[in-house]
C-alpha atoms as one frame of an Amber mdcrd trajectory, in Angstrom:
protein
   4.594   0.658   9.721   4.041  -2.593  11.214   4.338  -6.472   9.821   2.529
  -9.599  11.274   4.530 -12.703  11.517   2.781 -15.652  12.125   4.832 -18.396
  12.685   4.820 -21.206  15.260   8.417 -22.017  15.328   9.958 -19.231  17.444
  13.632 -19.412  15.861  11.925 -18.964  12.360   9.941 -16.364  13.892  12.836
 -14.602  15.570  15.302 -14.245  12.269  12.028 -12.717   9.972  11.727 -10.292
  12.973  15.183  -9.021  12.951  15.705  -9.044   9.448  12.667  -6.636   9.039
  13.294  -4.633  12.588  16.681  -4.100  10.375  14.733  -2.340   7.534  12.744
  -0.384   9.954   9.906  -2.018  10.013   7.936  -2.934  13.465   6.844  -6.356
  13.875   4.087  -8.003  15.972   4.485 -12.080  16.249   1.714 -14.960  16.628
   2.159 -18.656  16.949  -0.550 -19.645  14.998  -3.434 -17.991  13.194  -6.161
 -17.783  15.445  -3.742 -16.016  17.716  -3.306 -13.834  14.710  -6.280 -13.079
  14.147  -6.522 -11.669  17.568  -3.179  -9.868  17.257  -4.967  -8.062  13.966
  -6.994  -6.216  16.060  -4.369  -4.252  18.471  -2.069  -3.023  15.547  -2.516
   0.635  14.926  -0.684   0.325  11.114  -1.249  -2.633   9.718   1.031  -3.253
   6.214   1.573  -6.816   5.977   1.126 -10.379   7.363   4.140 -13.462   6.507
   2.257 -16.296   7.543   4.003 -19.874   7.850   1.838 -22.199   6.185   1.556
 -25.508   8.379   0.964 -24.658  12.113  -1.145 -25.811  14.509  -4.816 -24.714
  15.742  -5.349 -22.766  12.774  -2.940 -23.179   9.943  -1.864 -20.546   7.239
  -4.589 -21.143   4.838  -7.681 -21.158   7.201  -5.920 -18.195   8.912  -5.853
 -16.284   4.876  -9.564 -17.352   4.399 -10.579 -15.602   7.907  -8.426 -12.595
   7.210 -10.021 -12.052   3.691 -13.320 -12.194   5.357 -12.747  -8.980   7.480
 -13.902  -6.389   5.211 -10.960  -4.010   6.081  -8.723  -6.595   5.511  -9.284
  -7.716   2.497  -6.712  -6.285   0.089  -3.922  -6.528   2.508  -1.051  -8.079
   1.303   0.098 -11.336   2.930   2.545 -13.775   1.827   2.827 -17.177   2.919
   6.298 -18.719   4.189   6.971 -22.949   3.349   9.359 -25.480   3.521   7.552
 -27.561   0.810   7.991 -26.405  -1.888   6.528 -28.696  -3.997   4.192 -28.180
  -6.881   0.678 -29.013  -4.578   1.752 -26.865  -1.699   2.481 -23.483  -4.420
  -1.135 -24.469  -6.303  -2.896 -24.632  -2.953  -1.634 -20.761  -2.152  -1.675
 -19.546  -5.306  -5.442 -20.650  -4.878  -6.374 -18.114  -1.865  -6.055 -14.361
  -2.093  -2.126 -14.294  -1.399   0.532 -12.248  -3.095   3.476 -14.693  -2.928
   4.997 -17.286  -1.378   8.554 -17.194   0.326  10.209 -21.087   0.654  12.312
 -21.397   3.708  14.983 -21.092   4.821  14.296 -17.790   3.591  17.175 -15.527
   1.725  16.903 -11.867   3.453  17.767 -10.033   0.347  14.471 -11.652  -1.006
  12.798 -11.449   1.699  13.093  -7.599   1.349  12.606  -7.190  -2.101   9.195
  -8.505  -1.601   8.403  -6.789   1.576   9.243  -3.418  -0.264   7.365  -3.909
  -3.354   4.408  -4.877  -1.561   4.725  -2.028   1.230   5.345   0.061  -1.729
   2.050  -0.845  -3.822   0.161  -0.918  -0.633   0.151   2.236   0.980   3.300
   5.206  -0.160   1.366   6.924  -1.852  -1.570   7.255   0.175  -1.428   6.951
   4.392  -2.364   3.649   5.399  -6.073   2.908   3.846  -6.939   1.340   7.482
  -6.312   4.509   9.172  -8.352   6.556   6.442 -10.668   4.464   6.420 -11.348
   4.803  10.540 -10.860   8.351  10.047 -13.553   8.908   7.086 -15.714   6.188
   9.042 -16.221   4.504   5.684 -15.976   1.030   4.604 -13.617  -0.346   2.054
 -16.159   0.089  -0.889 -16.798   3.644  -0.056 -13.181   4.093   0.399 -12.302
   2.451  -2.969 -15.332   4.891  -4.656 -13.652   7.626  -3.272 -10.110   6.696
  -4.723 -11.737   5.933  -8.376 -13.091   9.863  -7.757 -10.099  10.757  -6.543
  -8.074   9.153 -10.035 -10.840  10.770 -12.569  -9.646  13.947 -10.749  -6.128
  13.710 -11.246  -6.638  12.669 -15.144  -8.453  15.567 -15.787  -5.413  18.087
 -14.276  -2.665  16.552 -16.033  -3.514  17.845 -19.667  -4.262  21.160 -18.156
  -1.121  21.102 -16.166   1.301  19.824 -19.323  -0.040  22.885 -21.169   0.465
  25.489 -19.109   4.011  24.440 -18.074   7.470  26.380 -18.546  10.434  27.922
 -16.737   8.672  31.227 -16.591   7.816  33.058 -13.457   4.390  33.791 -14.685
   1.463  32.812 -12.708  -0.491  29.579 -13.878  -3.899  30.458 -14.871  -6.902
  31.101 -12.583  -8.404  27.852 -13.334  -5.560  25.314 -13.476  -5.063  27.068
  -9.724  -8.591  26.650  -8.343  -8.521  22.727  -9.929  -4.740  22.069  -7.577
  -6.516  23.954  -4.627  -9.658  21.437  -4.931  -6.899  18.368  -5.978  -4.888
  19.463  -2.745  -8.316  19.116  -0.574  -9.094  15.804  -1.956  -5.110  14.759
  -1.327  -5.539  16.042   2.224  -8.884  13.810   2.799  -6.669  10.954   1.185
  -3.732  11.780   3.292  -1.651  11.688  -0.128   1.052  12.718   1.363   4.065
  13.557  -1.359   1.317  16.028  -3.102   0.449  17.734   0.205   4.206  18.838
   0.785   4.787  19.837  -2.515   2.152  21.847  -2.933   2.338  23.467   0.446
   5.727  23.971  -0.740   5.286  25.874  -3.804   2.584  27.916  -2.166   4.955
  29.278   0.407   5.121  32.486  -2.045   1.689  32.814  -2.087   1.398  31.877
  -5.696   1.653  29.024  -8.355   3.872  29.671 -11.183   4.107  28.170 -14.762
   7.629  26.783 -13.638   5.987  24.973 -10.734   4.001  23.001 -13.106   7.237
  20.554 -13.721   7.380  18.867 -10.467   3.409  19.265  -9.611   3.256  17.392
 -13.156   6.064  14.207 -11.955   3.886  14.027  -8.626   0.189  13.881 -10.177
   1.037  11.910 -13.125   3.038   9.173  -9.879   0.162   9.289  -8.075  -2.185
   8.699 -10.951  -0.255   5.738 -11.881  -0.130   3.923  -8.589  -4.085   4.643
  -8.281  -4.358   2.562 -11.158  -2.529   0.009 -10.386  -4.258  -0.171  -7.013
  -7.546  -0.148  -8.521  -6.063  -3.308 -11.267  -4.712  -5.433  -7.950  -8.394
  -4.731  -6.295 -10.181  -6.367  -9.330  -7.793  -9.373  -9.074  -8.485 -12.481
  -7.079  -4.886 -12.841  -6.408  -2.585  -9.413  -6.475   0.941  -9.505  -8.053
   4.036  -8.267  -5.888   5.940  -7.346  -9.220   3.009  -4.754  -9.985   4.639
  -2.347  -7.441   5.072   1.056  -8.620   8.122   3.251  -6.858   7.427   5.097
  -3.686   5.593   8.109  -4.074   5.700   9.599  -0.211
């Protein structure tokens, strides 16, 4: 899980790298953006960009504008790092596809508390969208038809799965099992990830029972529910960090 840092002061750029290396997460850093832009291209998992916003050759907000041009690129989350702080400065981001905006010097504990709500709402639930994506050979619109498909699917299990649940050791009913078998296909394509253990799990006896239905019920209605949100922050101009939903992976 990698972040990009752009940032043309290397001591600035230096502390946001080991604050994040601390959490775990790999970072890749660029002096400016067109060197970001350039960096974009060699990073295998992709989460999130911290941009500073005044640099030179290509400041933060031309670098945004560029980035939300790349069709692949388009919903990932970036925030944008300042100094000024001033009422102009926060209108001018909050007027370019951004989701927040971090004034330095920058306090680690928020630091991470945004990081992790927008790694979170990005990409637990379902294996980075880049990587599908390549995978699939699709482009972001198919991809986002296919998660829409994917949602209608998992609405249309849950009442089936809340009826048929109990503590009982009696199998679930023929259909409710050939609708998780075509769900766990679909999850597998999607590379949602918490489903695919859990059901692989459960199915290590060979059959799904009623008292199965509990946890495959937590997991579905999760996944439904970050879908959702996804598909609400794709529809927005500008997505909101505090929309995160819990990790579902």
């Amino acid at each position: 899980m990698s972040i990009l840092i752009v940032e043309d002061n290397p001591v600035n750029a230096r502390l946001l790298a080991l604050m994040l290396n601390a959490q775990g997460y790999q970072t890749v850093v660029s002096r400016n953006g067109k060197e970001g832009l350039t960096a974009m291209a060699g990073i295998a998992d992709l989460q999130l960009i911290i941009t500073d916003y005044m640099m030179p050759e290509m400041d933060g907000l031309e670098f945004i504008v560029k980035v939300r041009a790349l069709p692949a690129f388009r919903h990932l989350p970036i925030l944008v790092a300042s100094a000024h702080a001033d009422l102009e400065t926060v209108k001018r981001v909050q007027g370019i596809q951004c989701e927040g905006f971090l004034v330095k010097p920058i306090d680690k504990q928020q630091l991470i508390k945004r990081v992790e709500g927008l790694v979170r709402s990005q990409s637990v639930v379902l294996c980075s969208k880049f990587k599908t994506m390549e995978k699939l050979d699709i482009g972001l619109e198919d991809y986002d038809d296919l998660l829409n498909t994917f949602t209608t699917q998992l609405s249309a299990i849950i009442p089936i799965v809340v009826l048929e649940q109990d503590d009982s050791e009696e199998p679930i009913s023929k259909n409710l099992s050939r609708l998780l078998k075509g769900l766990a296909e679909s999850a597998v394509m999607l590379g949602a990830e918490k489903f695919i253990r859990l059901y692989s799990k459960v199915m290590e006896g060979g059959r799904l029972l009623r008292s199965h239905c509990p946890a495959l019920l937590m997991v579905i209605q999760e996944l439904e529910l970050m879908l959702l949100a996804y598909a609400r922050s794709s529809s927005n101009s500008v997505a909101k960090a505090d929309t995160a939903l819990p990790p579902l992976l």
